[in-house]
C-alpha positions as CSV (number, residue, x, y, z in Angstrom):
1,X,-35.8,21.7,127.1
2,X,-34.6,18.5,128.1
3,X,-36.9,16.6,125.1
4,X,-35.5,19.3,122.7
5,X,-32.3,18.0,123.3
6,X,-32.9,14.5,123.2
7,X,-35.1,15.2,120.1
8,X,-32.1,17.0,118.2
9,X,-30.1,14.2,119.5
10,X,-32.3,11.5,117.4
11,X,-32.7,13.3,114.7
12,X,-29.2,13.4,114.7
13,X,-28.3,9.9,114.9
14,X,-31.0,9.1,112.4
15,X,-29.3,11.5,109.5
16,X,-25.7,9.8,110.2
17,X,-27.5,6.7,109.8
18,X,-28.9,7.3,107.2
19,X,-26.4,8.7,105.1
20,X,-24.6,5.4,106.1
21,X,-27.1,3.5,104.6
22,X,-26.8,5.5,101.4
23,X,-23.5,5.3,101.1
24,X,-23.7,1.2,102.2
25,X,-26.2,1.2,99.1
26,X,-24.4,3.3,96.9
27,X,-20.7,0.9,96.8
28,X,-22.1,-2.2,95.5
29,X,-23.4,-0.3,92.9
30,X,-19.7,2.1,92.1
31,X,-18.2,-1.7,92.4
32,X,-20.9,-3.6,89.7
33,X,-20.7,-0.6,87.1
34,X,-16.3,-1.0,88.1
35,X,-16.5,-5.0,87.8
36,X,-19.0,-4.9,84.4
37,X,-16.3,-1.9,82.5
38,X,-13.2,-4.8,83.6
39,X,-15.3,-7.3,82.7
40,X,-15.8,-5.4,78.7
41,X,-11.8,-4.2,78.9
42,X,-11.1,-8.4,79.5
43,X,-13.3,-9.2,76.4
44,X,-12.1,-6.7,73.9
45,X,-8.0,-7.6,74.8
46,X,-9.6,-11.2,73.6
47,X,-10.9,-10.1,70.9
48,X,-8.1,-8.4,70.0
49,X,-5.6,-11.3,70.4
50,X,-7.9,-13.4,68.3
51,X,-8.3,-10.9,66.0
52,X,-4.8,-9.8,64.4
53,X,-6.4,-7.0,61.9
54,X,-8.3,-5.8,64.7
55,X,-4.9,-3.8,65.9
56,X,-4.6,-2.2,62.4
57,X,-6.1,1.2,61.3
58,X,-9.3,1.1,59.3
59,X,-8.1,2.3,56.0
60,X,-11.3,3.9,54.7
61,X,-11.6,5.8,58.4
62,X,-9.6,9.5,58.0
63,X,-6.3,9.2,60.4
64,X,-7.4,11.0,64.1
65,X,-10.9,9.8,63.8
């Protein structure tokens, strides 16, 4: 009875661990996909500002297209 126990106990720590690990592995990931959309959002406001027509509606593109 007493290895059941310890048994369930292991098996117990090992799941919170490794859910912990998944999770650990999972943020860098959440934070490089975050960092590479900023990174895109940063390049277009450049283009933008270098671009003055880029601000103006295409005129051969229908109006809520």
């Amino acid at each position: 009875m007493a290895s059941e126990d310890r048994n369930k106990r292991i098996d117990a720590v090992r799941s919170v661990q490794s859910q912990r690990d998944a999770a650990e592995r999972a943020v860098p990931g959440e934070r490089l996909r975050r960092e590479i959309r900023e990174a895109f959002e940063r390049q277009d406001a450049r283009d933008r500002d270098q671009d003055p027509a880029a601000g103006e509606p295409d005129p051969d593109r229908p109006p809520g297209s």
